[in-house]
N, C-alpha and C positions, 0 to 999 in steps of 0.2 A: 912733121905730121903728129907725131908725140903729142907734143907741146899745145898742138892743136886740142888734142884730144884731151888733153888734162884741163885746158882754158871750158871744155863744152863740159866737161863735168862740174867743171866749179857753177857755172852759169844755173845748171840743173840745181845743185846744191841749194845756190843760192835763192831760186825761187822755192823750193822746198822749205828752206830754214823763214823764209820771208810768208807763208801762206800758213804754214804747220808752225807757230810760236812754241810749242813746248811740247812733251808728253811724260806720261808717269810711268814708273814701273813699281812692282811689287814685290816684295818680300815677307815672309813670314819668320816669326820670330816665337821659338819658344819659351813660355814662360814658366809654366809646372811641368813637369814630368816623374812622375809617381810610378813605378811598374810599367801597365800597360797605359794608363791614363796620362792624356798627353793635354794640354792648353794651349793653343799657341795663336797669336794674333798677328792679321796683316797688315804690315804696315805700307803704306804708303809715301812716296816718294818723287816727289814733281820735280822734274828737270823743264824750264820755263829761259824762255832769251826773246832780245829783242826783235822788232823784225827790221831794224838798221843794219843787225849783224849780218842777214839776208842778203841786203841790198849793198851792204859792202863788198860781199864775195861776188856776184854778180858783176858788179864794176872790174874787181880784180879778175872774173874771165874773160871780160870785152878786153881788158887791157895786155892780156897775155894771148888772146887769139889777136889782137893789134899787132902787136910786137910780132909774132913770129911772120903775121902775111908782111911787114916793112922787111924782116931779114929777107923773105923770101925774092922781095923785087931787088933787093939789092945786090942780089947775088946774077 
């Protein structure tokens, strides 16, 4: 049942990583700092993938919810 449940997460993953290609995150970076006077600029930061990576993880949840329903008849 596990095993099940880790194969339906990938499957999710996978259309998520497959529909959502990237996102950014931000950070700020001080540049002057005088006393109380402060400078600081934000930079920006794209984290971007393909959407094959998507659909390969998807494949590998169909393939690991496969696999556990063949143990399961086999037993």
């Amino acid at each position: 049942m596990k095993i099940k449940i880790l194969g339906i997460v990938f499957i999710l993953m996978g259309i998520t990583m497959t529909v959502c290609t990237g996102f950014n995150y931000v950070t700020n970076e001080n540049i002057v700092e005088m006393g109380s006077a402060k400078i600081s600029k934000e930079k920006n930061h794209p984290l971007q993938w393909k959407p094959i990576i998507g659909l390969m993880i998807i494949v590998g949840g169909v393939i690991i919810i496969e696999d556990s329903n063949r143990k399961k008849r086999r037993s």
